[in-house]
C-alpha positions in Angstrom: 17.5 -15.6 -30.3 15.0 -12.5 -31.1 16.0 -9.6 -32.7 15.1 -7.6 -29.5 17.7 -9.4 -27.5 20.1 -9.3 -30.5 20.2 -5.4 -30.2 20.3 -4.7 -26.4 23.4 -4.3 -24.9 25.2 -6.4 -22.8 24.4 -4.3 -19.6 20.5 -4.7 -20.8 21.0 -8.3 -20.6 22.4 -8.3 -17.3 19.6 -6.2 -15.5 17.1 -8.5 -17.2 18.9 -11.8 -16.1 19.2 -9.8 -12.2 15.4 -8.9 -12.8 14.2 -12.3 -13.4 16.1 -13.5 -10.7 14.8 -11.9 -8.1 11.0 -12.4 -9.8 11.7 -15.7 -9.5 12.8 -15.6 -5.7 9.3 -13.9 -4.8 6.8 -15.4 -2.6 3.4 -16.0 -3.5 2.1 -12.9 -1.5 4.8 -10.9 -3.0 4.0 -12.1 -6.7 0.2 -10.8 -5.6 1.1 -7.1 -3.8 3.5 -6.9 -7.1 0.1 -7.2 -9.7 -1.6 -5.2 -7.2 0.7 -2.3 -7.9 1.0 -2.7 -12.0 -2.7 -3.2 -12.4 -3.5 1.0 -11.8 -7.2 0.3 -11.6 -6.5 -1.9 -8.8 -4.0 1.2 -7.2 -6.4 3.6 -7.8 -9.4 1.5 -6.2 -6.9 1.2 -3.1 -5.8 4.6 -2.8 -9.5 5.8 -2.7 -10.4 3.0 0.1 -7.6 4.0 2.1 -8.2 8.3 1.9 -12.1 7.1 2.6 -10.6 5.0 5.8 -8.3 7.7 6.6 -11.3 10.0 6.6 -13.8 8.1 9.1 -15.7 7.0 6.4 -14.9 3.2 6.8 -17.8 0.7 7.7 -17.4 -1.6 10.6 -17.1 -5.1 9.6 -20.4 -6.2 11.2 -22.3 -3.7 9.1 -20.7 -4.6 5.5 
């Protein structure tokens, strides 16, 4: 057992064991939308599409 596990506390333990649980449950789609929202370049890149969509500035998809 690490040293890192040895010092958390027995509630820490418990939220990780419940966190990897419910990683575990997720589908591949979800696994996907979940890197999508930890990787920030990704976010950001996102965020800007959807303020340039928001504001008319969207290409049609027969003129990409």
């Amino acid at each position: 057992m690490s040293i890192a596990v040895k010092e958390m506390s027995r509630v820490e333990l418990v939220n990780l064991e419940r966190l990897a649980h419910i990683l575990k449950g997720l589908s591949s789609a979800e696994l996907e939308t979940l890197e999508l929202l930890l990787d920030e370049e990704a976010s950001k890149s996102i965020s800007q599409s959807l303020k340039e969509l928001e504001g008319g500035k969207g290409l049609p998809i027969d003129e990409w």
